[in-house]
Gaussian input, Z-matrix of N, CA and C with variables (Angstrom, degrees):
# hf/3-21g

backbone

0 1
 N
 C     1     B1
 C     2     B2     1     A1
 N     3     B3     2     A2     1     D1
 C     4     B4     3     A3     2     D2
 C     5     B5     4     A4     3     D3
 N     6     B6     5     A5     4     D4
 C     7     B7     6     A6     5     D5
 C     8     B8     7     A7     6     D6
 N     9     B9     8     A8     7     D7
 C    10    B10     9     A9     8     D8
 C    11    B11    10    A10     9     D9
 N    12    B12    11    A11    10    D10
 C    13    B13    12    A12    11    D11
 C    14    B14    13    A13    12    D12
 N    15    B15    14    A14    13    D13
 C    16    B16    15    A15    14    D14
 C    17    B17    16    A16    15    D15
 N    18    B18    17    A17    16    D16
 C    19    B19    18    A18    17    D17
 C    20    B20    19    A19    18    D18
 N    21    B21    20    A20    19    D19
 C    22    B22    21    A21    20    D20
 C    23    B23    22    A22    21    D21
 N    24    B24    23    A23    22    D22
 C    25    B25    24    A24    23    D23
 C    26    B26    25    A25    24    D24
 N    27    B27    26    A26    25    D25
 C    28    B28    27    A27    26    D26
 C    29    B29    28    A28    27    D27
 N    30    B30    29    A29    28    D28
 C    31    B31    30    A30    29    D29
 C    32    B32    31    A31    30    D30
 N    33    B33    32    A32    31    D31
 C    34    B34    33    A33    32    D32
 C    35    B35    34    A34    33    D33
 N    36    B36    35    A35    34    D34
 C    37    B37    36    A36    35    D35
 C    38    B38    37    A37    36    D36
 N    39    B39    38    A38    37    D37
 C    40    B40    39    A39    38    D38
 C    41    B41    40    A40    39    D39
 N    42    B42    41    A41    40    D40
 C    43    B43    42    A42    41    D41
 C    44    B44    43    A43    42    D42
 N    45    B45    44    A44    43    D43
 C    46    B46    45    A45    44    D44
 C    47    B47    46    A46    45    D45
 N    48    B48    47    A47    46    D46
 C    49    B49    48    A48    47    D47
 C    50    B50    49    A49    48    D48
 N    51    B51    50    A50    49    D49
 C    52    B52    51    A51    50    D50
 C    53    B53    52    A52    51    D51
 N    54    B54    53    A53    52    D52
 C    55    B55    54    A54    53    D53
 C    56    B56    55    A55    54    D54
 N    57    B57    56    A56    55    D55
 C    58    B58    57    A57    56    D56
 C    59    B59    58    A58    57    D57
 N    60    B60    59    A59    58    D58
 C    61    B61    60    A60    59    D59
 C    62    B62    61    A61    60    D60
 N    63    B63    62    A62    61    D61
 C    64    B64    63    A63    62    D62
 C    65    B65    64    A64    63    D63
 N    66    B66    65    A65    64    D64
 C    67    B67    66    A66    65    D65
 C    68    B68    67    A67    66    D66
 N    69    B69    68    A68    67    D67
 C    70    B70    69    A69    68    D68
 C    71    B71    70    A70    69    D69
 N    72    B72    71    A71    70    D70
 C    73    B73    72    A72    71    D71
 C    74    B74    73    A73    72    D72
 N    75    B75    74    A74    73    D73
 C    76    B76    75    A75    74    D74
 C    77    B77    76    A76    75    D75
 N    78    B78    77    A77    76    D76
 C    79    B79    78    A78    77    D77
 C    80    B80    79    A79    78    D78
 N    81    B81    80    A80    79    D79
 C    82    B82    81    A81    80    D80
 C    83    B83    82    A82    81    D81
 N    84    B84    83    A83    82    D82
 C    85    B85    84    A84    83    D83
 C    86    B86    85    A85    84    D84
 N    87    B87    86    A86    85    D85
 C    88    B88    87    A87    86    D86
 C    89    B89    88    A88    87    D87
 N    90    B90    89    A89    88    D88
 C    91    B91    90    A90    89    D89
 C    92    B92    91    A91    90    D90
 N    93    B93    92    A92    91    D91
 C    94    B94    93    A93    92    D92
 C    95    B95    94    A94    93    D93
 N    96    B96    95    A95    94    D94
 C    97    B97    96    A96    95    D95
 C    98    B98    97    A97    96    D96
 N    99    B99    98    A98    97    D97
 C   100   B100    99    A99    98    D98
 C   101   B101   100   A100    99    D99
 N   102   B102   101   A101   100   D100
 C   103   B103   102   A102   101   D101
 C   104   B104   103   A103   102   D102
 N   105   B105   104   A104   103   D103
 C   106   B106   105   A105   104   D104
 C   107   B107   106   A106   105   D105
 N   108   B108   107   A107   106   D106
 C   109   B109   108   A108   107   D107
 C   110   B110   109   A109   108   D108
 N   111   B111   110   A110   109   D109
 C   112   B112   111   A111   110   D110
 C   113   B113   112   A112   111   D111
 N   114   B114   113   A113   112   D112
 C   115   B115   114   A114   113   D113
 C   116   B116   115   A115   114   D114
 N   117   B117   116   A116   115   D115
 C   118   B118   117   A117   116   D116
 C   119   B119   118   A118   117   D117
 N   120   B120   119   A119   118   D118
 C   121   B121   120   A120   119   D119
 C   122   B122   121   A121   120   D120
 N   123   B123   122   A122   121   D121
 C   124   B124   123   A123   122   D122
 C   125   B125   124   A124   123   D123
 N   126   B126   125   A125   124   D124
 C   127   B127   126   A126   125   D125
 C   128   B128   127   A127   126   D126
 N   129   B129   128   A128   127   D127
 C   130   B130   129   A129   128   D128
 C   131   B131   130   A130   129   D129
 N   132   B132   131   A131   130   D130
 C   133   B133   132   A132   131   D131
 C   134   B134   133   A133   132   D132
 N   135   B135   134   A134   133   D133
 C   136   B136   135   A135   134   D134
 C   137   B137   136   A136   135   D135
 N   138   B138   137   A137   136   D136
 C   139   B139   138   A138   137   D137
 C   140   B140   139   A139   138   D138
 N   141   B141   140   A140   139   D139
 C   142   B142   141   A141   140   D140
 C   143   B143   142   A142   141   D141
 N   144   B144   143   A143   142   D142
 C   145   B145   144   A144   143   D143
 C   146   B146   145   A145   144   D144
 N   147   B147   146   A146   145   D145
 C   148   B148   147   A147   146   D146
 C   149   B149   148   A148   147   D147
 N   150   B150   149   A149   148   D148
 C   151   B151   150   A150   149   D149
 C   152   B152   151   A151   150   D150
 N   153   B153   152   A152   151   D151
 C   154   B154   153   A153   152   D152
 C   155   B155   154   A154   153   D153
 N   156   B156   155   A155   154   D154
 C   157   B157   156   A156   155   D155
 C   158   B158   157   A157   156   D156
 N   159   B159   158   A158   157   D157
 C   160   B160   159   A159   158   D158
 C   161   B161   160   A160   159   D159
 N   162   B162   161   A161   160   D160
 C   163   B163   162   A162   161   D161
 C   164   B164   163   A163   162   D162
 N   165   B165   164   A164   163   D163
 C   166   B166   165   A165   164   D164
 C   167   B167   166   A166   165   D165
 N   168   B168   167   A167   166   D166
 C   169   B169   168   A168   167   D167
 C   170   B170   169   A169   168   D168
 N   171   B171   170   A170   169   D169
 C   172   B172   171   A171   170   D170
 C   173   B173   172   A172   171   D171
 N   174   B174   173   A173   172   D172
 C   175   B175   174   A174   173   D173
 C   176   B176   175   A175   174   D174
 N   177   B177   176   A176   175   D175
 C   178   B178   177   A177   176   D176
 C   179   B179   178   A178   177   D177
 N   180   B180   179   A179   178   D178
 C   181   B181   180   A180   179   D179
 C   182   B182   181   A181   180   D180
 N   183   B183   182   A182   181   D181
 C   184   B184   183   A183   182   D182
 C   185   B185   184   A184   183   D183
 N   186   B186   185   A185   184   D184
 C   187   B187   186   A186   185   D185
 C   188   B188   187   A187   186   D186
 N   189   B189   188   A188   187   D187
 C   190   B190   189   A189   188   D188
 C   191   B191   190   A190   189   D189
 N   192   B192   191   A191   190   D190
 C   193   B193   192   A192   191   D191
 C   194   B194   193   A193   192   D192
 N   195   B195   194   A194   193   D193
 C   196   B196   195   A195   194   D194
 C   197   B197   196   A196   195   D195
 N   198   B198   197   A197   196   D196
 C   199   B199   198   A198   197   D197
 C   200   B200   199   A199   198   D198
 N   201   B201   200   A200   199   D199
 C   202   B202   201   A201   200   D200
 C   203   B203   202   A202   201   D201
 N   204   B204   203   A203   202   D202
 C   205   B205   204   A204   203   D203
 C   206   B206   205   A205   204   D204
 N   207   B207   206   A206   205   D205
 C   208   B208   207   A207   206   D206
 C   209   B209   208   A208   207   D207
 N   210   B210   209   A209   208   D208
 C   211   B211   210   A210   209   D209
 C   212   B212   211   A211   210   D210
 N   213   B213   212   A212   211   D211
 C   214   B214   213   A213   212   D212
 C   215   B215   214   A214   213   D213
 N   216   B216   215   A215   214   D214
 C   217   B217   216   A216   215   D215
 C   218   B218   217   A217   216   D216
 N   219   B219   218   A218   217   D217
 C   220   B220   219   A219   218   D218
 C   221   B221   220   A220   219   D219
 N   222   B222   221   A221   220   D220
 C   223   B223   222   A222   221   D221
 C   224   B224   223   A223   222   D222
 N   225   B225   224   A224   223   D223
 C   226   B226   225   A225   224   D224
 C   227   B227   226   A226   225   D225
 N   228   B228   227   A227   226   D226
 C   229   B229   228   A228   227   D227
 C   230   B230   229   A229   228   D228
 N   231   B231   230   A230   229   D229
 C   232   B232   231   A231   230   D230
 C   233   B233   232   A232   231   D231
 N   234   B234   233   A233   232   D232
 C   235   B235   234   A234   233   D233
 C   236   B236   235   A235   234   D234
 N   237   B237   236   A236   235   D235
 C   238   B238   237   A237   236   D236
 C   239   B239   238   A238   237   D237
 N   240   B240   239   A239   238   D238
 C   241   B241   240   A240   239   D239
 C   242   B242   241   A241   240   D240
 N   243   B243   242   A242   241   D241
 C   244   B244   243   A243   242   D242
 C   245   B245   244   A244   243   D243
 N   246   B246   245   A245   244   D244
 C   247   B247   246   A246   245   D245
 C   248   B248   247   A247   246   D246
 N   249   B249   248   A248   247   D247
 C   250   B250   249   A249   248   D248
 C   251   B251   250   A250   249   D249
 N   252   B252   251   A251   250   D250
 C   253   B253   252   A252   251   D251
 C   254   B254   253   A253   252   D252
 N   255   B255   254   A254   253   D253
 C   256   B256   255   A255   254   D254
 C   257   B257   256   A256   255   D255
 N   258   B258   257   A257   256   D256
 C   259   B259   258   A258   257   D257
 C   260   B260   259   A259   258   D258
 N   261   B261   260   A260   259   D259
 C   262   B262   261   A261   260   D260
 C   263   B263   262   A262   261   D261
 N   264   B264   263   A263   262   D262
 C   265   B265   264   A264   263   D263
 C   266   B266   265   A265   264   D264
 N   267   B267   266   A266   265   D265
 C   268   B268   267   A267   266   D266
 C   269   B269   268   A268   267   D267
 N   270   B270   269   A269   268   D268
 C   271   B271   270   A270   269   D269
 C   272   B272   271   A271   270   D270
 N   273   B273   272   A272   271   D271
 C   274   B274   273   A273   272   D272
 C   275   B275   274   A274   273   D273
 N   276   B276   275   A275   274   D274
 C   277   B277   276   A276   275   D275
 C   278   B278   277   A277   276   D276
 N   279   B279   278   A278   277   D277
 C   280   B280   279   A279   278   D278
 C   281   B281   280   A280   279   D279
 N   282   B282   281   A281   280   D280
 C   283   B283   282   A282   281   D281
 C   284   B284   283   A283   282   D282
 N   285   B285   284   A284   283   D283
 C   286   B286   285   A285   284   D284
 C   287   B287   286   A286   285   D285
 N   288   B288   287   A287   286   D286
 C   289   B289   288   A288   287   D287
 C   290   B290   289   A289   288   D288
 N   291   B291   290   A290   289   D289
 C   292   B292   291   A291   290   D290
 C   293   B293   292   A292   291   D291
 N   294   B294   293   A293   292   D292
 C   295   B295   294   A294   293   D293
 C   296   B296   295   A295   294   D294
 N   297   B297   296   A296   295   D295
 C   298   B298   297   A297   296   D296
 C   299   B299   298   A298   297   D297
 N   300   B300   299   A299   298   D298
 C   301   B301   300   A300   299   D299
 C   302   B302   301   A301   300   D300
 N   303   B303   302   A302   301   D301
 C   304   B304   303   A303   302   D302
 C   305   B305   304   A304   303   D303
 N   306   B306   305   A305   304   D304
 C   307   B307   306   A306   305   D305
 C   308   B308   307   A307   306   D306
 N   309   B309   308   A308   307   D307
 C   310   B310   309   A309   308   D308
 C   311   B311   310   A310   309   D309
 N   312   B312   311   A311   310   D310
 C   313   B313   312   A312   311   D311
 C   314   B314   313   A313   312   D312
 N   315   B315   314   A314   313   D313
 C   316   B316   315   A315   314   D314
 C   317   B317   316   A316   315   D315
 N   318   B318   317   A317   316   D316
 C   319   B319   318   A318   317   D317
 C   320   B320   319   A319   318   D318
 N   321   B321   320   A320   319   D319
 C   322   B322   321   A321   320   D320
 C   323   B323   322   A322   321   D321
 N   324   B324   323   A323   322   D322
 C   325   B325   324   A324   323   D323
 C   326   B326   325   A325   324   D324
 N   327   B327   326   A326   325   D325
 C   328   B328   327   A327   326   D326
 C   329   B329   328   A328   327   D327

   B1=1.4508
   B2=1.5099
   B3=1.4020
   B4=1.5806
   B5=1.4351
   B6=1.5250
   B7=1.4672
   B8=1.0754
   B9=1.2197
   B10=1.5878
   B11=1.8867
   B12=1.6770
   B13=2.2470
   B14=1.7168
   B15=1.4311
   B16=1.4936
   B17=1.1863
   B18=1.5154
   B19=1.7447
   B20=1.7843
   B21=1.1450
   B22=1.4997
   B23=1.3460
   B24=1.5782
   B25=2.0060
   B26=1.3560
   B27=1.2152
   B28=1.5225
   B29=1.5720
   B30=0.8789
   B31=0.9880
   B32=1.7419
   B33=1.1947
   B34=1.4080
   B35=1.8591
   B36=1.4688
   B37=1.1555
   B38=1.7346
   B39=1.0730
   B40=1.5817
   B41=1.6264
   B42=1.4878
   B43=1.4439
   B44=1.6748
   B45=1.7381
   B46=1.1051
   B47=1.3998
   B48=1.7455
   B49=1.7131
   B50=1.8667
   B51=0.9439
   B52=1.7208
   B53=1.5226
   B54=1.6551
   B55=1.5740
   B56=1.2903
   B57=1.6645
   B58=1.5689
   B59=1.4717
   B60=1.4755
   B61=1.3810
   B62=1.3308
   B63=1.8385
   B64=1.6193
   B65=1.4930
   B66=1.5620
   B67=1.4830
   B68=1.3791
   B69=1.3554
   B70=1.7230
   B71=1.9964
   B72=1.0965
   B73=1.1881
   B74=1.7239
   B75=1.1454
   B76=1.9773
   B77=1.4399
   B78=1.2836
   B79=1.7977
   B80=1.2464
   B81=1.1153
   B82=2.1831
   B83=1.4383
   B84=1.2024
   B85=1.6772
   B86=1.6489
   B87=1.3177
   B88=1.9681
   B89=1.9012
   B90=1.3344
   B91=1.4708
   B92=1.6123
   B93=1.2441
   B94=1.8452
   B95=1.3820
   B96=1.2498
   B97=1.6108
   B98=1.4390
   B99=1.3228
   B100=1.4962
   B101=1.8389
   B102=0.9846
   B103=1.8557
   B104=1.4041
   B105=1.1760
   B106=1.0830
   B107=2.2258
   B108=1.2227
   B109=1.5551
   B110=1.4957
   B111=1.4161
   B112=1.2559
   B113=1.9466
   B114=0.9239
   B115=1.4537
   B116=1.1279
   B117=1.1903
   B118=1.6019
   B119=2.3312
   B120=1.4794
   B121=1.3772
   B122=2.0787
   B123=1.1083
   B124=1.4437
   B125=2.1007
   B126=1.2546
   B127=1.7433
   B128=1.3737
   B129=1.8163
   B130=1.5896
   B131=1.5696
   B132=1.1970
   B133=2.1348
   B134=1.4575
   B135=1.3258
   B136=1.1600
   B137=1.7778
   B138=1.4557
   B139=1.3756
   B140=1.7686
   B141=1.3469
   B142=1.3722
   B143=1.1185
   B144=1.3307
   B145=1.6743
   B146=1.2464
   B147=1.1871
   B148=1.6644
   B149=1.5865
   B150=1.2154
   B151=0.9229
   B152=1.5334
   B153=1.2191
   B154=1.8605
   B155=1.6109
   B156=1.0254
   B157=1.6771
   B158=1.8689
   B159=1.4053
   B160=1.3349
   B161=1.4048
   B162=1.0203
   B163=1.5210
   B164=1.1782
   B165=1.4469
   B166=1.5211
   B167=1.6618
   B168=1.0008
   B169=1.5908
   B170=1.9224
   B171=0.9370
   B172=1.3710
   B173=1.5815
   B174=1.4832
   B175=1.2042
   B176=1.9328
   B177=1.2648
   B178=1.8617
   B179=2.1802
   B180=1.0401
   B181=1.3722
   B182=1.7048
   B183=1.4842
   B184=1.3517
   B185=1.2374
   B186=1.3678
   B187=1.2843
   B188=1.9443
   B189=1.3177
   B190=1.7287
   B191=1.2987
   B192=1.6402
   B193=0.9650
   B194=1.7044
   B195=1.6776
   B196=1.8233
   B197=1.7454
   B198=1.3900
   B199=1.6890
   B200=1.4804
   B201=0.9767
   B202=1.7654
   B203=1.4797
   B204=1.4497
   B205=2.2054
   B206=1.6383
   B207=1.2863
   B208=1.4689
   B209=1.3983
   B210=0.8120
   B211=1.6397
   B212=1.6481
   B213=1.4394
   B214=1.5556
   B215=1.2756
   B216=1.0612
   B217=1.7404
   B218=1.5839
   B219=1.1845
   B220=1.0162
   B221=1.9528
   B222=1.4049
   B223=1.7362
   B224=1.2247
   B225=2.0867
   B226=1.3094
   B227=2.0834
   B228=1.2828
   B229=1.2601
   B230=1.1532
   B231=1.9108
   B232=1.4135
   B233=1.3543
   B234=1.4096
   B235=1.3362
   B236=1.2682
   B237=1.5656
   B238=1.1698
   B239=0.9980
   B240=1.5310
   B241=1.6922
   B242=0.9431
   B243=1.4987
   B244=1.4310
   B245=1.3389
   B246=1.3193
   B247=1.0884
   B248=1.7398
   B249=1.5856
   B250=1.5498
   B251=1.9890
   B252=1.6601
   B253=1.5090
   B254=1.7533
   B255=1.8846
   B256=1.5126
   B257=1.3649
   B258=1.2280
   B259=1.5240
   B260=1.1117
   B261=1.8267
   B262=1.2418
   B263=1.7283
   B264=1.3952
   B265=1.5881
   B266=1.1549
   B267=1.7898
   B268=1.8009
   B269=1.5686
   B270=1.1831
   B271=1.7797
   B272=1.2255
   B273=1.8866
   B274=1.3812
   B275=1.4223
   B276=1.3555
   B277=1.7146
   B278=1.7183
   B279=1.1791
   B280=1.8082
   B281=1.4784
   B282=1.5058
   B283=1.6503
   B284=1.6257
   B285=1.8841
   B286=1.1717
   B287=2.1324
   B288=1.0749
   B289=2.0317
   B290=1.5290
   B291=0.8166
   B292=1.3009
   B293=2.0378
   B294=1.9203
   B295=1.3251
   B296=1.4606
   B297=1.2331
   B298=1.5872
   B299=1.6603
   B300=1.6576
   B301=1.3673
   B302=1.5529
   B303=1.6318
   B304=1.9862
   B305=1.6355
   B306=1.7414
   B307=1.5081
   B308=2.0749
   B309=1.6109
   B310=2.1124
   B311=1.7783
   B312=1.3642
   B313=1.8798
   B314=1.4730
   B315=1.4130
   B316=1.9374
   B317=1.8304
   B318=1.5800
   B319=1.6817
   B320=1.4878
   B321=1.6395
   B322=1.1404
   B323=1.9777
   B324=1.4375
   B325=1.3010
   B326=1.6375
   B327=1.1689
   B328=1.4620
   B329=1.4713
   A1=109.89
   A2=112.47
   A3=105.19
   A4=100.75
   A5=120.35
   A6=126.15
   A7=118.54
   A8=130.33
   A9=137.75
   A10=104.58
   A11=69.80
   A12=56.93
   A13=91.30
   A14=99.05
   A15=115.29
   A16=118.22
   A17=94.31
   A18=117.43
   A19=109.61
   A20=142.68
   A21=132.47
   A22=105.60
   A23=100.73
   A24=110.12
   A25=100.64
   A26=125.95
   A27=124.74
   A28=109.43
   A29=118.77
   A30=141.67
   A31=162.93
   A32=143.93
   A33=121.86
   A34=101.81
   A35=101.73
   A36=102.30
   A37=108.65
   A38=117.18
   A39=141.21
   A40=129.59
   A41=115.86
   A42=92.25
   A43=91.29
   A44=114.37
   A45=125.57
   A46=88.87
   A47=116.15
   A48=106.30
   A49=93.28
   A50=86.39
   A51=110.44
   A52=109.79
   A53=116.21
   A54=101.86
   A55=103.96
   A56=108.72
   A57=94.52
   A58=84.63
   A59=124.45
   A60=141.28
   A61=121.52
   A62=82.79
   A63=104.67
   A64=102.60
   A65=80.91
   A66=122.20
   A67=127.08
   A68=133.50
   A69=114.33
   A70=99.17
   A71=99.59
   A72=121.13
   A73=135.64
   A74=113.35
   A75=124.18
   A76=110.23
   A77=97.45
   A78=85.40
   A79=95.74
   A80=104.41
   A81=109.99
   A82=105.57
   A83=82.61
   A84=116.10
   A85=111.31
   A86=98.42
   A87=118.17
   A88=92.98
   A89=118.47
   A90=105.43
   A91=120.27
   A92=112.16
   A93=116.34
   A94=118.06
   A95=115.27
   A96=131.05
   A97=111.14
   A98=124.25
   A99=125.28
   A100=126.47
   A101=90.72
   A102=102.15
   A103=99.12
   A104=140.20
   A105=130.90
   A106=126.09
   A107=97.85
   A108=98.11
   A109=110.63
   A110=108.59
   A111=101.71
   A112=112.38
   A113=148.26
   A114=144.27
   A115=110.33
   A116=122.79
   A117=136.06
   A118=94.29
   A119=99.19
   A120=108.25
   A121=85.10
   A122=114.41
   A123=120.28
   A124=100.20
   A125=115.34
   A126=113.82
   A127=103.52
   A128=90.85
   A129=121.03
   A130=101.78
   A131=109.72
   A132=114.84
   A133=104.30
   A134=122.21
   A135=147.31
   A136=115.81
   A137=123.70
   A138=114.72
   A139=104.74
   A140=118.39
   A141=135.17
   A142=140.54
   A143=127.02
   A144=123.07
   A145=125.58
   A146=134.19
   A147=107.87
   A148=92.34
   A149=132.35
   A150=125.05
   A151=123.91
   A152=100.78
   A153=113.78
   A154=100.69
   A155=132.96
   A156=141.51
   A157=95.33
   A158=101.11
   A159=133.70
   A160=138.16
   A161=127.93
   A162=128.52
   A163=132.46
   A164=107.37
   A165=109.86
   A166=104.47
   A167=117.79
   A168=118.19
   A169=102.71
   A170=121.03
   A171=155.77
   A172=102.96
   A173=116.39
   A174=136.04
   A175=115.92
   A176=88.71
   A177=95.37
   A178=89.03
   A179=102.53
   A180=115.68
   A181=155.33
   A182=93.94
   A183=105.19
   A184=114.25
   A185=127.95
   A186=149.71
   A187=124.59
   A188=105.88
   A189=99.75
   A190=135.92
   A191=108.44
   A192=111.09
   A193=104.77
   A194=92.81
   A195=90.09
   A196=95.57
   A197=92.51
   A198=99.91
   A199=120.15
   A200=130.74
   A201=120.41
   A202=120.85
   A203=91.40
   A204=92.36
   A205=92.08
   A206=140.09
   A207=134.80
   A208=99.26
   A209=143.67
   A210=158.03
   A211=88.50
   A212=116.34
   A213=120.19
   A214=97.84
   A215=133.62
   A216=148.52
   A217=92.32
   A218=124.83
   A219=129.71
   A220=115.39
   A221=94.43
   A222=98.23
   A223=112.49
   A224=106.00
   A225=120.36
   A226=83.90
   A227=117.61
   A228=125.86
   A229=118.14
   A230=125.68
   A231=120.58
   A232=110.18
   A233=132.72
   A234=139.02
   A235=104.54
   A236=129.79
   A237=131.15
   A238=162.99
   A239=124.37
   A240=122.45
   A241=131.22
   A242=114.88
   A243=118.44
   A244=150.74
   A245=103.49
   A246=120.09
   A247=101.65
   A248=105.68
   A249=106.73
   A250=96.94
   A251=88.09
   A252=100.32
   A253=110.29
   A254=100.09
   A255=90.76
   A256=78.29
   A257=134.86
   A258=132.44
   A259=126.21
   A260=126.09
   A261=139.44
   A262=104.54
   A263=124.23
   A264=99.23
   A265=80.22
   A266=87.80
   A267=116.03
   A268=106.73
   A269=96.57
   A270=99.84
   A271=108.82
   A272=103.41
   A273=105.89
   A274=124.71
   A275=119.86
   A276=121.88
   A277=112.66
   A278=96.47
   A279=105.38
   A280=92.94
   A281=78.18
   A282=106.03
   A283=102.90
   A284=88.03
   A285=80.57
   A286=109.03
   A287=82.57
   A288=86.13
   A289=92.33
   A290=157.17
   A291=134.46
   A292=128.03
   A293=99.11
   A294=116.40
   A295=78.18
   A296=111.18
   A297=111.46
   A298=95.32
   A299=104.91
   A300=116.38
   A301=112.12
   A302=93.88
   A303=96.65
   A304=94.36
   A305=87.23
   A306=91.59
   A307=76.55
   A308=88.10
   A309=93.13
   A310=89.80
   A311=87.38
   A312=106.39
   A313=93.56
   A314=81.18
   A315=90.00
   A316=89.33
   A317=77.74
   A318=85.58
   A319=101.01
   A320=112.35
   A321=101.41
   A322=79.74
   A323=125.07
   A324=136.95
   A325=107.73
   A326=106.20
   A327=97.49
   A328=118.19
   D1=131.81
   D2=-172.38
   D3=-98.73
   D4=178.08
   D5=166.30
   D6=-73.95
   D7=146.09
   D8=161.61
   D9=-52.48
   D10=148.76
   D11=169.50
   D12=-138.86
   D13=73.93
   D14=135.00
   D15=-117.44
   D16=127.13
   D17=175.97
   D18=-50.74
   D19=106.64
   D20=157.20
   D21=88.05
   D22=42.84
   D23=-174.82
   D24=-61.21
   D25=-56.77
   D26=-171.14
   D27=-103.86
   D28=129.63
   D29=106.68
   D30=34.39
   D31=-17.45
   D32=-128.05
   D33=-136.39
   D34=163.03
   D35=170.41
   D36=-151.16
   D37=125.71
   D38=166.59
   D39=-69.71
   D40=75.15
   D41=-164.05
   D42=-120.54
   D43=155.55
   D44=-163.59
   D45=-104.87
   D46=115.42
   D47=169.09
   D48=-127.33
   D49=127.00
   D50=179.66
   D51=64.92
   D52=-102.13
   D53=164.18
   D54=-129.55
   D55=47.53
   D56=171.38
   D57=-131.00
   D58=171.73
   D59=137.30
   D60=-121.46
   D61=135.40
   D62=175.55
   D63=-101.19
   D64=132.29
   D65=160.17
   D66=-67.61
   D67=94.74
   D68=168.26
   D69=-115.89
   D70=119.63
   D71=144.01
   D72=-73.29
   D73=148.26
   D74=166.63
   D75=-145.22
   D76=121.72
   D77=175.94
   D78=-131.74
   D79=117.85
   D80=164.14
   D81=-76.05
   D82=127.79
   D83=-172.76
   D84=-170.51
   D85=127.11
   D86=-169.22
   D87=-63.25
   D88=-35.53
   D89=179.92
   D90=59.27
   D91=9.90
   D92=168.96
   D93=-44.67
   D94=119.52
   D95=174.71
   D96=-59.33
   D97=-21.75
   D98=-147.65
   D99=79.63
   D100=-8.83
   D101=-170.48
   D102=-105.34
   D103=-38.47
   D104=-175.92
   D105=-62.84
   D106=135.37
   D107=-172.42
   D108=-100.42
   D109=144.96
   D110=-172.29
   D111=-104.26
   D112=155.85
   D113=178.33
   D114=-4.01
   D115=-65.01
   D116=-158.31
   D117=-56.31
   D118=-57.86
   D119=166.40
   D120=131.37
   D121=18.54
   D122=-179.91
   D123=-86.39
   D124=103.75
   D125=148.76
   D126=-26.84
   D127=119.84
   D128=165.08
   D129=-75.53
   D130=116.67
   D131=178.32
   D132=-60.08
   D133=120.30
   D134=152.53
   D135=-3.45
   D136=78.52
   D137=-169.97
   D138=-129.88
   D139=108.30
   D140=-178.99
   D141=-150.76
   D142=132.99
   D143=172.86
   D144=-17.05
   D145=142.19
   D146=163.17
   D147=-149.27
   D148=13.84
   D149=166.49
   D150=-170.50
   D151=123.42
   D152=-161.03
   D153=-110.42
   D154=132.30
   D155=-176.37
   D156=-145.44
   D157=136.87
   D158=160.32
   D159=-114.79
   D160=117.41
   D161=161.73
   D162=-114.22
   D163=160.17
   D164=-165.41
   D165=-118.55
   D166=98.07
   D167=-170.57
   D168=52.99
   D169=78.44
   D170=-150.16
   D171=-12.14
   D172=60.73
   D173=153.13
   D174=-114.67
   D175=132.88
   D176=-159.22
   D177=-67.54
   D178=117.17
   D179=140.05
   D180=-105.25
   D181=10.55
   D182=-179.11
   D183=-179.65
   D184=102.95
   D185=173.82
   D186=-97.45
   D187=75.79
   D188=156.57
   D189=-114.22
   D190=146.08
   D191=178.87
   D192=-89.76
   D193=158.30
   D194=-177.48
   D195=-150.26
   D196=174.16
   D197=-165.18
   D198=-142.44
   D199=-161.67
   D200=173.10
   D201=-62.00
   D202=2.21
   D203=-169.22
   D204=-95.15
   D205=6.32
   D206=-174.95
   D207=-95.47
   D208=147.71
   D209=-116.81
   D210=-141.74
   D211=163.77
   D212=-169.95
   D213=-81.84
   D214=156.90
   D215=164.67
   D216=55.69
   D217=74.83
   D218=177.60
   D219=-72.80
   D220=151.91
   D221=-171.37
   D222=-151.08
   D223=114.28
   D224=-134.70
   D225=-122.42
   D226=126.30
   D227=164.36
   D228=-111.49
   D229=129.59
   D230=-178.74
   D231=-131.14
   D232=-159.11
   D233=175.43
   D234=-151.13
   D235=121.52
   D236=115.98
   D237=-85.71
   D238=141.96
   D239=170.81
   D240=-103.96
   D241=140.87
   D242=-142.92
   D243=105.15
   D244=-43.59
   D245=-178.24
   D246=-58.42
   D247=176.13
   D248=164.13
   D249=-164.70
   D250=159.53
   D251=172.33
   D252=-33.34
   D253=123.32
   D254=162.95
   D255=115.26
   D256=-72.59
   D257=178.37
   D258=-35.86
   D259=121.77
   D260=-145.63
   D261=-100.38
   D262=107.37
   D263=171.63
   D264=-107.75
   D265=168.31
   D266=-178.45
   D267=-135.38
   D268=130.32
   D269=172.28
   D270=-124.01
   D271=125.74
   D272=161.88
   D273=-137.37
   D274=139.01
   D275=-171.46
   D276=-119.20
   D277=146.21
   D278=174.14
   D279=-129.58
   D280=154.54
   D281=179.53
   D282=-105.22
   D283=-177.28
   D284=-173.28
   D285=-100.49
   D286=17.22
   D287=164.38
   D288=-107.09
   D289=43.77
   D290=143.29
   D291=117.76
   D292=-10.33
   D293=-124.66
   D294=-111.97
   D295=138.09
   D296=176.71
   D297=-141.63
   D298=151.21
   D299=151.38
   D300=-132.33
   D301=160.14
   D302=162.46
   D303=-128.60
   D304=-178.96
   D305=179.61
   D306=-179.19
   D307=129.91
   D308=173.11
   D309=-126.44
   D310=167.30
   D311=177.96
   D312=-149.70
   D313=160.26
   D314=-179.41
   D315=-111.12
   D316=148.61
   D317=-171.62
   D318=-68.40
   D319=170.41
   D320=-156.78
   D321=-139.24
   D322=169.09
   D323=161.88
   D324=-61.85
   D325=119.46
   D326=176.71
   D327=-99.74

């Protein structure tokens, strides 16, 4: 699987508020259904996430699958418990050509 080559695909920020942390994610990504036409009137080929995984100090906490209904540059918010300042999550997604990125942050005091 090769890398995407978008510059600053994701995104993210880790902040600890009380004893949970929120998660906000951004991942640039074109998100094409396959249905869509471009000027010419030629179908844009089918290019999308289909799978988003998280960890929390490299234990999997969050696994979705996703499909042509996710919107372009999609923007994913979560909550954990447990976690604390210093704690590393990691997010990484593949498409469905082949193309994966990650990107982790250490949680931060919110």
């Amino acid at each position: 699987m090769g890398a995407a080559n978008m510059a600053d695909d994701i995104k993210m920020r880790a902040q600890l508020k009380g004893d949970m942390v929120e998660v906000k994610v951004l991942i640039g990504h074109p998100m094409e259904t396959g249905r869509r036409k471009n000027e010419a009137g030629e179908v844009i080929s089918a290019h999308f996430v289909q799978l988003v995984t998280v960890t929390l100090n490299g234990k999997s906490v969050l696994e979705a699958q996703w499909g042509t209904g996710i919107s372009k540059n999609p923007y994913l918010t979560f909550h954990l418990v447990g976690a604390k300042v210093g704690d590393i999550v990691a997010v990484t997604w593949h498409d469905n050509l082949g193309q994966s990125s990650s990107q982790q942050i250490a949680v931060t005091q919110g």
